[in-house]
Backbone bond lengths (Angstrom), bond angles and torsions (degrees), N, CA, C in turn:
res aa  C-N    CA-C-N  psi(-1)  N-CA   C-N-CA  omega(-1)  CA-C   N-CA-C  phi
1 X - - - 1.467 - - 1.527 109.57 -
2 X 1.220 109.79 129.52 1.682 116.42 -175.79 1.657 99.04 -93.83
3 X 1.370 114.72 153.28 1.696 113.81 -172.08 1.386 85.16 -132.98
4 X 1.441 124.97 140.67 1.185 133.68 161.79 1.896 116.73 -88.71
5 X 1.347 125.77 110.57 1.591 124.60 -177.01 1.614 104.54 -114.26
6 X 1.144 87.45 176.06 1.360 91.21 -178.53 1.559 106.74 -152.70
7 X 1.636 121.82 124.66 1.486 127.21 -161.28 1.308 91.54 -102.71
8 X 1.431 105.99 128.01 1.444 127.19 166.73 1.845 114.99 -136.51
9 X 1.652 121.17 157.39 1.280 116.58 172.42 1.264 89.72 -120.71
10 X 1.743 112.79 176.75 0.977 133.13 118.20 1.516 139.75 -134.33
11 X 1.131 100.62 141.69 1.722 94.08 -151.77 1.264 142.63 69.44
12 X 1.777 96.10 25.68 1.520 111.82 -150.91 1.731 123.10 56.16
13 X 1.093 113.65 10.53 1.305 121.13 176.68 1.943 105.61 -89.83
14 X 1.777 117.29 93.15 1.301 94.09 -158.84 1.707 106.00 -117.49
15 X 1.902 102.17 174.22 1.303 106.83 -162.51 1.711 105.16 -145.14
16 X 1.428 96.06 163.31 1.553 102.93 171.71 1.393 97.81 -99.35
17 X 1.580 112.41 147.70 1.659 95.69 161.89 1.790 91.16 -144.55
18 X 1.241 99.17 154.25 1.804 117.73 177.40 1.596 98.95 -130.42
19 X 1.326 85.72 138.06 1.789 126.41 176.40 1.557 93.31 -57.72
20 X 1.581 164.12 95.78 1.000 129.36 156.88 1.552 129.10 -120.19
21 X 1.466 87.73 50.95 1.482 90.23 -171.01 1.634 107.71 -55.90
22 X 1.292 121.35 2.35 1.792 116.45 -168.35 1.433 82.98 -99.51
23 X 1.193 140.91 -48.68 1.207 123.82 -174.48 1.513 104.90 108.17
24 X 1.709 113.49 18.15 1.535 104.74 177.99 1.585 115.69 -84.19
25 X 1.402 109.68 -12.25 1.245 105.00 -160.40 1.919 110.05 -68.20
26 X 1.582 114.91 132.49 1.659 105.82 -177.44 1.270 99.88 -70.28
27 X 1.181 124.54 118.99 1.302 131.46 154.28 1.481 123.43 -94.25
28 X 1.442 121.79 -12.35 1.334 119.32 156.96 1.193 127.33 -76.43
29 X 1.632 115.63 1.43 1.719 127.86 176.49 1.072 99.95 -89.25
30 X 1.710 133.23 94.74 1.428 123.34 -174.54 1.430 90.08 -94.52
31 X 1.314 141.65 -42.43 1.323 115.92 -173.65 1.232 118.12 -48.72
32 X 1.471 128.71 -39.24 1.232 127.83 -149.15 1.746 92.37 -91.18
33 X 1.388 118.52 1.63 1.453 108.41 -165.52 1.816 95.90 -98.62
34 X 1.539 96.68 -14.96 1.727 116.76 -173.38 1.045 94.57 -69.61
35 X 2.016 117.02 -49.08 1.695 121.38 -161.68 1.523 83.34 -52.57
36 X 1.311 109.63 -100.67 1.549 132.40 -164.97 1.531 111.15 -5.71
37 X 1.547 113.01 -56.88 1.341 120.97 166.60 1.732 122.28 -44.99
38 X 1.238 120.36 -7.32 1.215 116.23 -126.10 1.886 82.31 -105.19
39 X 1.041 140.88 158.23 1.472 132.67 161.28 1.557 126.96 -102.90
40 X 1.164 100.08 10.23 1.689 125.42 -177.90 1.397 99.29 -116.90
41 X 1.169 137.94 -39.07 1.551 131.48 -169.49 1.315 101.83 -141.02
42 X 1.229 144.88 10.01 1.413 118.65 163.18 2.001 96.42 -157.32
43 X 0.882 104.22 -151.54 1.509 111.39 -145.16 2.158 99.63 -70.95
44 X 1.338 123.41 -25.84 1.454 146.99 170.89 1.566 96.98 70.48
45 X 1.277 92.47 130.06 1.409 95.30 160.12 1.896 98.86 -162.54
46 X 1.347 110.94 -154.51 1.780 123.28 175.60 1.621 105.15 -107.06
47 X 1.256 119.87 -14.64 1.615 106.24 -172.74 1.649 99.69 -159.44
48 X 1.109 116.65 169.21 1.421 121.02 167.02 1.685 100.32 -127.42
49 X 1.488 115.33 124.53 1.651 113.79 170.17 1.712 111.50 -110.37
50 X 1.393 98.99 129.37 1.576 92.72 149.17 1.418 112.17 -107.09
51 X 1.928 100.71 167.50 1.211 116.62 -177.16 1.691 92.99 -115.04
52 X 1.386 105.28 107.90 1.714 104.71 166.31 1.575 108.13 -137.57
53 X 1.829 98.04 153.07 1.511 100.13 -177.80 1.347 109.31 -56.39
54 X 1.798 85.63 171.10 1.498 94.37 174.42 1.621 92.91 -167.63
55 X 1.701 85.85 157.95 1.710 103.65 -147.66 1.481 93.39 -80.15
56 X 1.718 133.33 -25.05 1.519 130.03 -174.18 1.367 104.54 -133.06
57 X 1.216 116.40 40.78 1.514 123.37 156.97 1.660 116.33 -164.60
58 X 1.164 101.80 -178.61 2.186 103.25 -165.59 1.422 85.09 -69.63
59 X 1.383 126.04 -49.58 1.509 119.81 -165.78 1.576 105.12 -147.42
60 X 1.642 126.45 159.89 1.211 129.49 148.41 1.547 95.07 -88.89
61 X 2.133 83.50 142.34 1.579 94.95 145.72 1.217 129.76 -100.86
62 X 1.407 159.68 -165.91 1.313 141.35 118.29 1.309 97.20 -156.28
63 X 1.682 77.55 145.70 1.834 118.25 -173.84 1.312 128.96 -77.72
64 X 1.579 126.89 123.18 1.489 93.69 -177.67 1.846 91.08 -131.94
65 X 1.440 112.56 126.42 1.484 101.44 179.47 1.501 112.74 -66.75
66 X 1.556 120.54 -179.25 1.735 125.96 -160.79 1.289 85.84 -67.74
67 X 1.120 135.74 -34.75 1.969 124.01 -179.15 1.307 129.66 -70.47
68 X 1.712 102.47 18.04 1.018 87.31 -162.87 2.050 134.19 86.57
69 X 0.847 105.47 -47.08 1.726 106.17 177.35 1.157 125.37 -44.65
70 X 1.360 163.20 117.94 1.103 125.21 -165.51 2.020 102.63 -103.58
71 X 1.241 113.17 171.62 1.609 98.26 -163.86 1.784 94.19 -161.83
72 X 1.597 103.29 165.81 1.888 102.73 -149.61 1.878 107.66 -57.95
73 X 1.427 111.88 -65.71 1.676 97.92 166.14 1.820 101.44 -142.00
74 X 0.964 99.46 -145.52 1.235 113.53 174.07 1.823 115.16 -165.58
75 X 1.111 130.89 107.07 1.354 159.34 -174.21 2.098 101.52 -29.11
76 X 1.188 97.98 -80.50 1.887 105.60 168.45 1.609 109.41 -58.73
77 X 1.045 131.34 -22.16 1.641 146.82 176.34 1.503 103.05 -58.37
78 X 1.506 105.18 -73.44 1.365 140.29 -155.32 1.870 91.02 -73.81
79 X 1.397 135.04 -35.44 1.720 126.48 165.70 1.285 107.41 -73.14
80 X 1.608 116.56 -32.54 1.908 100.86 175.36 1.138 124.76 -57.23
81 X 1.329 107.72 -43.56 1.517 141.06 -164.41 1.445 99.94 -70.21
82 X 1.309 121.51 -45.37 1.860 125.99 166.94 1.252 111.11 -58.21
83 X 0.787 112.51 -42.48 1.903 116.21 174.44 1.046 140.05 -50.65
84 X 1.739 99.33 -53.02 1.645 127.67 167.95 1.374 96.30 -61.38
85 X 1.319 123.98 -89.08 1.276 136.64 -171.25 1.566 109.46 -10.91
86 X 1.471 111.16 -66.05 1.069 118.02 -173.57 1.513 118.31 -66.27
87 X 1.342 139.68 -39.23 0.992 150.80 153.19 1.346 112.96 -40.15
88 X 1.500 141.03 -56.05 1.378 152.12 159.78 1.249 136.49 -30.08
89 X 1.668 86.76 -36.83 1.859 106.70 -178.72 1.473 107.07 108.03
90 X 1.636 121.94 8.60 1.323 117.02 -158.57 1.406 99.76 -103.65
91 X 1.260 124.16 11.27 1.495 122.86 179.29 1.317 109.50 168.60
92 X 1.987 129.22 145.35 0.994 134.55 151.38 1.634 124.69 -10.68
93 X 0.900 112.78 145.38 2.022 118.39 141.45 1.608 101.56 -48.26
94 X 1.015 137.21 -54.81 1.869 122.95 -163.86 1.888 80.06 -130.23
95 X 1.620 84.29 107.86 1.666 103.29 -177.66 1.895 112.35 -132.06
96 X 1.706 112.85 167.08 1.298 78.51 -167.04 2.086 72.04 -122.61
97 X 1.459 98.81 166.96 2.118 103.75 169.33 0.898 109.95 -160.74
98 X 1.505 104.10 148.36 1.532 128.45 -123.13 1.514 72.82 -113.87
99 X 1.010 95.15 116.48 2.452 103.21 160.22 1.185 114.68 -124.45
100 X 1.349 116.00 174.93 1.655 119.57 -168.16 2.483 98.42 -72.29
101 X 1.851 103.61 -18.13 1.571 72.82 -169.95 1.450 106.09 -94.36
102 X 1.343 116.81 8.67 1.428 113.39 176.07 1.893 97.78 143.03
103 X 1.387 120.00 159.50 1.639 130.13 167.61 1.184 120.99 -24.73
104 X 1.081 141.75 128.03 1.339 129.86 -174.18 1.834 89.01 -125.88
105 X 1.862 104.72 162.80 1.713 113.95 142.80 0.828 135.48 -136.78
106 X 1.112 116.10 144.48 1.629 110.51 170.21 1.594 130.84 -129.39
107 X 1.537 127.71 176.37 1.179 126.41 -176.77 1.505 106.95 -154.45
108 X 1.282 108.58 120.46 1.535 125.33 -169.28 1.654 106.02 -111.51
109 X 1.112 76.81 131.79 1.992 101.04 178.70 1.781 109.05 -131.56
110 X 1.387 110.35 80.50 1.145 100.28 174.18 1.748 120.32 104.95
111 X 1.457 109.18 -119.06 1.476 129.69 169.94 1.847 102.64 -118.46
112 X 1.256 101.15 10.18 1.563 107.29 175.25 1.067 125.77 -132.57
113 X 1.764 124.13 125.04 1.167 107.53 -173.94 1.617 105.91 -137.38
114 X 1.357 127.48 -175.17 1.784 129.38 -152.03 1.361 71.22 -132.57
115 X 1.406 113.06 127.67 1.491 118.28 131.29 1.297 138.71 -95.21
116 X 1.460 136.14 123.17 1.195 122.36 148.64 1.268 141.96 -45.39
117 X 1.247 141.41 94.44 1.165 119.61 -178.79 1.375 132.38 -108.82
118 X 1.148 127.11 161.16 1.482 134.58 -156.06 1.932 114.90 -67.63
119 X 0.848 124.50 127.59 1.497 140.83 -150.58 1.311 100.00 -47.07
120 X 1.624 140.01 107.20 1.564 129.20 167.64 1.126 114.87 -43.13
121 X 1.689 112.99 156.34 1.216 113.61 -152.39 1.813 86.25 -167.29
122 X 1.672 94.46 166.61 2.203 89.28 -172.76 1.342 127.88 71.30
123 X 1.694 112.72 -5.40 1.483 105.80 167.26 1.927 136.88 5.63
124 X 1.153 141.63 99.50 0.887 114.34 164.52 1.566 99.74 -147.05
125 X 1.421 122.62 101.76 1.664 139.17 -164.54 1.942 89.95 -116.43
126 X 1.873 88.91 143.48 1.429 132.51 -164.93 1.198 108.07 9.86
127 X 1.727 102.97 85.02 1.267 138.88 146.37 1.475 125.39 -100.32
128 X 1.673 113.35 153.15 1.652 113.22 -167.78 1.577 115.87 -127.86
129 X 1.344 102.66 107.62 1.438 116.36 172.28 1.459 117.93 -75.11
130 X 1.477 115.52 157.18 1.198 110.04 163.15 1.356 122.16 -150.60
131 X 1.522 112.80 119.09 1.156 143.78 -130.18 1.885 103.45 -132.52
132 X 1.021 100.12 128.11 1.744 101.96 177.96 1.490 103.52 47.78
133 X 1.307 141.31 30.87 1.227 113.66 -151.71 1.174 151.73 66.00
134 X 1.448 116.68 21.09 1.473 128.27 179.97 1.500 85.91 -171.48
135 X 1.995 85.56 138.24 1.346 112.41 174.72 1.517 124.34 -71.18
136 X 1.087 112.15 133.99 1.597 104.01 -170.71 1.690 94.00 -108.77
137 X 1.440 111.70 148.45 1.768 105.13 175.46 1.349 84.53 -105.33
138 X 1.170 120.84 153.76 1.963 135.05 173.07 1.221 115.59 -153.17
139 X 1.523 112.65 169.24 1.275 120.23 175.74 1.212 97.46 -150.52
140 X 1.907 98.45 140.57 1.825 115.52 177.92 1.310 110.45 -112.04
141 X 1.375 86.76 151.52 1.616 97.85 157.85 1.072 116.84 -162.17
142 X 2.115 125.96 164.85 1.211 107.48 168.17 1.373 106.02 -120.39
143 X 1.941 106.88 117.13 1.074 107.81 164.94 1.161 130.71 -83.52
144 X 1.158 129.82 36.75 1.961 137.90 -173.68 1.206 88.00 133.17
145 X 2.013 133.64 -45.56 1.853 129.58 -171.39 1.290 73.29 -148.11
146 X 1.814 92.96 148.17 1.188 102.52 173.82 1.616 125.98 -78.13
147 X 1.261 110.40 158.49 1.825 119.83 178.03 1.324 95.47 -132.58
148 X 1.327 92.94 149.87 1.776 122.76 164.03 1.279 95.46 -115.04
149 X 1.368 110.02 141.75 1.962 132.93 176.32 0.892 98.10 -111.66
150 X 1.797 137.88 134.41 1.406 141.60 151.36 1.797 97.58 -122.54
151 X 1.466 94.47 131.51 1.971 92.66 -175.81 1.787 68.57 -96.06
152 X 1.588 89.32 156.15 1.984 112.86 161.50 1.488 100.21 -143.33
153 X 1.019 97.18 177.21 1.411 119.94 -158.85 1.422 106.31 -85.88
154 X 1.619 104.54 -47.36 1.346 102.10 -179.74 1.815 112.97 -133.62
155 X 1.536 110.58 113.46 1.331 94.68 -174.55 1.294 136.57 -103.50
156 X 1.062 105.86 14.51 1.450 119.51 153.31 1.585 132.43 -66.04
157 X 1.323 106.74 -44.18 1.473 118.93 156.68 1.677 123.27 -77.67
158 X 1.128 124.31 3.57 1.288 114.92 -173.92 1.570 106.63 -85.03
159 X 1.325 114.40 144.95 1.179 112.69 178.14 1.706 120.66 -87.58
160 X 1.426 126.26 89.26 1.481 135.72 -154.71 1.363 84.65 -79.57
161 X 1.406 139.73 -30.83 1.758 114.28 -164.80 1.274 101.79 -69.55
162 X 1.755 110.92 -55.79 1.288 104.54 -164.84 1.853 125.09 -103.30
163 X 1.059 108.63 3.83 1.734 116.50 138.58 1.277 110.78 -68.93
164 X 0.901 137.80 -52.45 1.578 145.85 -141.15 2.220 85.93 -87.91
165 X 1.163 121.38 -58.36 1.186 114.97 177.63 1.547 126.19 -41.07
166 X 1.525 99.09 -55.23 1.598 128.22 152.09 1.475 124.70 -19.85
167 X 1.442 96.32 -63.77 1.807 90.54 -169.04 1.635 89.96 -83.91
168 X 1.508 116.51 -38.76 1.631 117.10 -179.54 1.332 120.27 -22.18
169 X 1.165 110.69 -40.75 1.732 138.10 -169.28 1.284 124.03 -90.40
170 X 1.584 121.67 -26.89 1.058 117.89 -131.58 1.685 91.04 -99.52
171 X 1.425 96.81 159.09 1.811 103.16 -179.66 0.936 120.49 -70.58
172 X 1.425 151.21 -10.36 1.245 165.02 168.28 1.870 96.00 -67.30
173 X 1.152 129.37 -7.64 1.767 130.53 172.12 1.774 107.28 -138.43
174 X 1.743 112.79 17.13 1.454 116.49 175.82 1.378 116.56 -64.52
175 X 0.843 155.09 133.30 1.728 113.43 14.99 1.682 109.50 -95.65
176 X 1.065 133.48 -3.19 1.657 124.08 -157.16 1.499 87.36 -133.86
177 X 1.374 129.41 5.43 1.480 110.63 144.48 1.731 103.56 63.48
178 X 1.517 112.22 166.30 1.660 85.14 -155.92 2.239 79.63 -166.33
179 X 1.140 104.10 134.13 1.465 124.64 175.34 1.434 118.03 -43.45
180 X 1.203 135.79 112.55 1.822 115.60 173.24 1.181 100.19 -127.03
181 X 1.716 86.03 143.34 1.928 137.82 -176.86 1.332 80.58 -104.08
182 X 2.003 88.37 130.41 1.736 86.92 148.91 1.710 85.87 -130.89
183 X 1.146 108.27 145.06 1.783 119.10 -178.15 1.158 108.59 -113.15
184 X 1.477 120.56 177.48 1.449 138.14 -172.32 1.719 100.14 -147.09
185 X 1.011 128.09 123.53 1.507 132.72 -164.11 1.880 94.79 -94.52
186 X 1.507 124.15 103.26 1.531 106.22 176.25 1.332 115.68 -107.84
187 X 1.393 120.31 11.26 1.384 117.80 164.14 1.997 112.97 178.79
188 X 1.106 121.91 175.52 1.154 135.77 -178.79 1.936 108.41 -32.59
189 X 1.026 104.33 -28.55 1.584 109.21 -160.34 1.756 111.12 -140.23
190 X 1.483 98.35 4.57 1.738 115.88 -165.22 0.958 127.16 -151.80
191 X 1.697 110.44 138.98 1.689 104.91 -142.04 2.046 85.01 -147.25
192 X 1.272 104.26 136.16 1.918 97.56 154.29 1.462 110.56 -119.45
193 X 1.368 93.23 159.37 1.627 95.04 -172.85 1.370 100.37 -150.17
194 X 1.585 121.69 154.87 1.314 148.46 177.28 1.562 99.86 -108.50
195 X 1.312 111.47 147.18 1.711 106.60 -174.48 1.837 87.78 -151.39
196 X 1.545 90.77 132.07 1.583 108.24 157.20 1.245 108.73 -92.69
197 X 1.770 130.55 123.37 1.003 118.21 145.36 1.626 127.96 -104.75
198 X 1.593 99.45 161.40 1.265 128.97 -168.87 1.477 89.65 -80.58
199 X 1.604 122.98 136.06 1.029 142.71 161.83 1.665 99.63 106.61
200 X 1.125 95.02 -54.47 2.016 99.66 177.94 1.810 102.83 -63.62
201 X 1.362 115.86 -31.99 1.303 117.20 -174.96 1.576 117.43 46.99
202 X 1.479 102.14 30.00 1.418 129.16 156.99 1.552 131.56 -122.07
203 X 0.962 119.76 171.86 1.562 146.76 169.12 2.053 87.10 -66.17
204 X 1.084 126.23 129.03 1.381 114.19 142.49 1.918 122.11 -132.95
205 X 1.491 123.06 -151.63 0.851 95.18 -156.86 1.558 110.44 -127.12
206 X 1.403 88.65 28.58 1.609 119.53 -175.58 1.046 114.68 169.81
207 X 1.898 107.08 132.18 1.686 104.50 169.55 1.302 101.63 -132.87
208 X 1.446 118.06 137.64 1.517 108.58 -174.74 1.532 107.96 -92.22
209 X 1.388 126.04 -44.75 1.577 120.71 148.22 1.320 107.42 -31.70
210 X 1.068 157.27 -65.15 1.354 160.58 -106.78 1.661 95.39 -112.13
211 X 1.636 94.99 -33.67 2.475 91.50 -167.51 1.454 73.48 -96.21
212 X 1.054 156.19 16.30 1.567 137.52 168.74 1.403 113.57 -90.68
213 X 1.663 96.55 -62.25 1.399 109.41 161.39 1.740 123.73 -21.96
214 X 2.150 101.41 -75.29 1.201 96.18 176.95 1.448 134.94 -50.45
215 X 1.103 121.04 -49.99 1.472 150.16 170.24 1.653 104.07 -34.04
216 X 1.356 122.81 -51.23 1.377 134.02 178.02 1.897 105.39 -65.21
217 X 1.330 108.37 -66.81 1.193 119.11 -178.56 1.557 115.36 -46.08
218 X 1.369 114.19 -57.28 1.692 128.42 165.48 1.421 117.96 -35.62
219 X 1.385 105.76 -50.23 1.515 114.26 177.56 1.359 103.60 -68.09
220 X 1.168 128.74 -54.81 1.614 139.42 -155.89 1.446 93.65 -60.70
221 X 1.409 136.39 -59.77 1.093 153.44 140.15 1.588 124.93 -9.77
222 X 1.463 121.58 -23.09 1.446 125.79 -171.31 1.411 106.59 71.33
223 X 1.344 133.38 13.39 0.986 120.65 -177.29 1.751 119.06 -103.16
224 X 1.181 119.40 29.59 1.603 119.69 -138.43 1.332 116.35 177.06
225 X 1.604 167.35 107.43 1.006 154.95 142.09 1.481 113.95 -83.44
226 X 1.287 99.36 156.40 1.545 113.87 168.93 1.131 117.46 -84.57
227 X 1.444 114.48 155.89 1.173 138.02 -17.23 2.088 113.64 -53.39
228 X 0.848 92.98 126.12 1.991 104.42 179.68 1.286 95.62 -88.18
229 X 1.685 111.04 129.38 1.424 127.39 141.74 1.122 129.41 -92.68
230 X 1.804 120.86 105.02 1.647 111.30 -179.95 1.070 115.57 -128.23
231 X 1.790 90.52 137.33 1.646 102.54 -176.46 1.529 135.27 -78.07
232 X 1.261 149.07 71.32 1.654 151.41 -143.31 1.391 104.32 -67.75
233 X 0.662 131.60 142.44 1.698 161.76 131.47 2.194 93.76 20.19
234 X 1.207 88.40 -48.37 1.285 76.51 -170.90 1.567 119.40 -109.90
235 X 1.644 106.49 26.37 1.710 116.18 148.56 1.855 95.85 108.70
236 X 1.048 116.76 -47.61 1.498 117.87 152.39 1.027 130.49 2.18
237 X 1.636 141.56 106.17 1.578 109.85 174.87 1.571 90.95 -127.77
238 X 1.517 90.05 130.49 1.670 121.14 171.61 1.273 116.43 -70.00
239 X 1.155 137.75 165.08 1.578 129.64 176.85 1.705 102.12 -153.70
240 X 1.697 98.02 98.73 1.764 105.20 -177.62 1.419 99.23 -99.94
241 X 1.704 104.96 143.05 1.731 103.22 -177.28 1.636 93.30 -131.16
242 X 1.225 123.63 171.97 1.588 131.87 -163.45 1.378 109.62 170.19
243 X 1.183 117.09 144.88 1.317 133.85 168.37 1.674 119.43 -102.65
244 X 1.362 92.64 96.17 1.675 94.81 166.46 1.300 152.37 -73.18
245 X 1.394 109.57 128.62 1.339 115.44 -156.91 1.690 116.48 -105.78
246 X 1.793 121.48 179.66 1.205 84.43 167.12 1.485 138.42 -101.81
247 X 1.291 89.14 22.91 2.042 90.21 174.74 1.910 88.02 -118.61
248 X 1.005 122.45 19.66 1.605 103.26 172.13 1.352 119.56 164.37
249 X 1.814 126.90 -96.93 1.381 140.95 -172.44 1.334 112.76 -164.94
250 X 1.230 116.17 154.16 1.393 115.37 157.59 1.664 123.77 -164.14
251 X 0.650 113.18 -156.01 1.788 101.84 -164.32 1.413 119.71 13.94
252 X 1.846 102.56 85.28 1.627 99.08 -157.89 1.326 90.82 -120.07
253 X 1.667 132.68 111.12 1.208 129.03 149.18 1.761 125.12 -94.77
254 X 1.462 107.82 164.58 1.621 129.08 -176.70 1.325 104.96 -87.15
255 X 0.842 178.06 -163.89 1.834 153.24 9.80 1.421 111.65 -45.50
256 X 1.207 104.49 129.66 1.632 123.31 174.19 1.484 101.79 -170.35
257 X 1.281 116.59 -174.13 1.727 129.40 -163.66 2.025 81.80 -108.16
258 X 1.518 59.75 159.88 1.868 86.21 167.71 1.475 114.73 -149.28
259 X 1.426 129.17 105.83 1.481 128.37 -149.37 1.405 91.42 -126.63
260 X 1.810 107.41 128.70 1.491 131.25 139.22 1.651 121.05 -18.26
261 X 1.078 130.26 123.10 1.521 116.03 -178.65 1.505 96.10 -121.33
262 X 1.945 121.48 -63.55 1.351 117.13 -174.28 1.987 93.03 -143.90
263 X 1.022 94.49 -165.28 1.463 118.54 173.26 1.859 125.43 -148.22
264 X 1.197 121.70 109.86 1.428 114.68 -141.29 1.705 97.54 -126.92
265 X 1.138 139.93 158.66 1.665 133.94 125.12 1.736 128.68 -83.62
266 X 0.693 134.38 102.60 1.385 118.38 161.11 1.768 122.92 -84.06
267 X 1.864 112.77 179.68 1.303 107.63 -154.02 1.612 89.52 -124.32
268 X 1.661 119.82 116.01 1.224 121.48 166.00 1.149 120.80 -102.51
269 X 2.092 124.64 104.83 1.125 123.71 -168.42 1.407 112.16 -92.54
């Protein structure tokens, strides 16, 4: 069986995604969803998306990280996925999709699109881990998957593989383990950040959960107002806006690009 995908990033954060409103795609073959994922043996990317109906929204998405796992959405995922859709016939310009962490919306203009995203939730601001031997202060949240925020001093030198593995792991986020941002605050309204993700069990070069996360936490913190501009790893700058409340956030959307890369088939035996 040949599958038609289609490779898109955003923010250099990149993905496979398949049309499946028929419902052929195996999704119980997680290895083979690992191969495909894989950048040594199959097509590489950060996520695999399908596009399937759904009975209370234009479309389901669902996420599956390069291992295979599959997990609630993903932020740069969730603007490709608006794009395609809409382009396809699978939904409006201002559409709403149904994911495992709750309704999402969005509105596409172009190679750019606004996400809505689903109300943070799990609060837990200036708390202290301890990691390699040094205390880290952080702040969580779950913006669709959870993130841990650590601001440092200097982020160019910080070591994101192996901090970032560290808090990834650590029992203080057991059993489902939890994504870490470490940020750099560069002005009143602007923040950069390095993000470990969970499932990639890498450094990558954008997380759109991950600039939501920080952006929320920063503010919560006094360190940050909305609307937040953040710059990712891979030169990108995101722009998260929210209304703060006093136990947290709410009406929190994404804007960033979502760019075409190729158009491919692969062969599922």
């Amino acid at each position: 069986m040949n599958l038609s995908f289609w490779k898109m990033h955003g923010a250099l954060n990149d993905f496979i995604l398949f049309d499946d409103r028929k419902h052929v795609f195996p999704v119980s073959d997680r290895p083979w969803i690992a191969t495909i994922a894989s950048r040594k043996r199959g097509i590489g990317s950060e996520g695999v998306i399908l596009i399937q109906k759904s009975k209370r929204a234009d479309f389901r998405m669902r996420f599956f990280n390069p291992d295979g796992t599959e997990v609630e959405m993903c932020g740069n995922g969730a603007r490709c996925v608006a794009r395609l859709a809409h382009e396809i016939g699978a939904a409006p310009a201002s559409m709403s999709i149904d994911t495992v962490a709750g309704l999402l919306r969005a509105e596409t203009k172009g190679d750019t699109v606004r996400l809505f995203m689903t109300e943070p939730k799990d609060w837990r601001l200036d708390r202290i881990l301890r990691v390699r031997k040094q205390s880290l202060r952080y702040g969580f949240v779950n913006s669709g998957v959870p993130h841990a925020v650590v601001e440092v001093k200097d982020l160019d030198a910080c070591d994101v593989q192996a901090l970032g593995s560290q808090v990834r792991y650590h029992a203080d986020f057991a059993p489902a383990g939890t994504n870490a941002n470490f940020i750099k605050v560069t002005g009143r309204s602007s923040l950069r950040i390095r993000t470990y993700e969970r499932g990639v069990e890498a450094e990558t070069l954008a997380c759109g959960t991950g600039i939501v996360a920080s952006a929320l936490v920063a503010a919560l913190a006094g360190r940050a107002r909305p609307p937040v501009r953040v710059t990712a790893a891979s030169g990108d700058v995101l722009t998260v806006d929210f209304r703060l409340t006093k136990t947290g956030a709410t009406g929190v959307t994404l804007l960033g690009p979502a760019v075409h890369v190729f158009k491919g088939t692969v062969e599922y035996k």
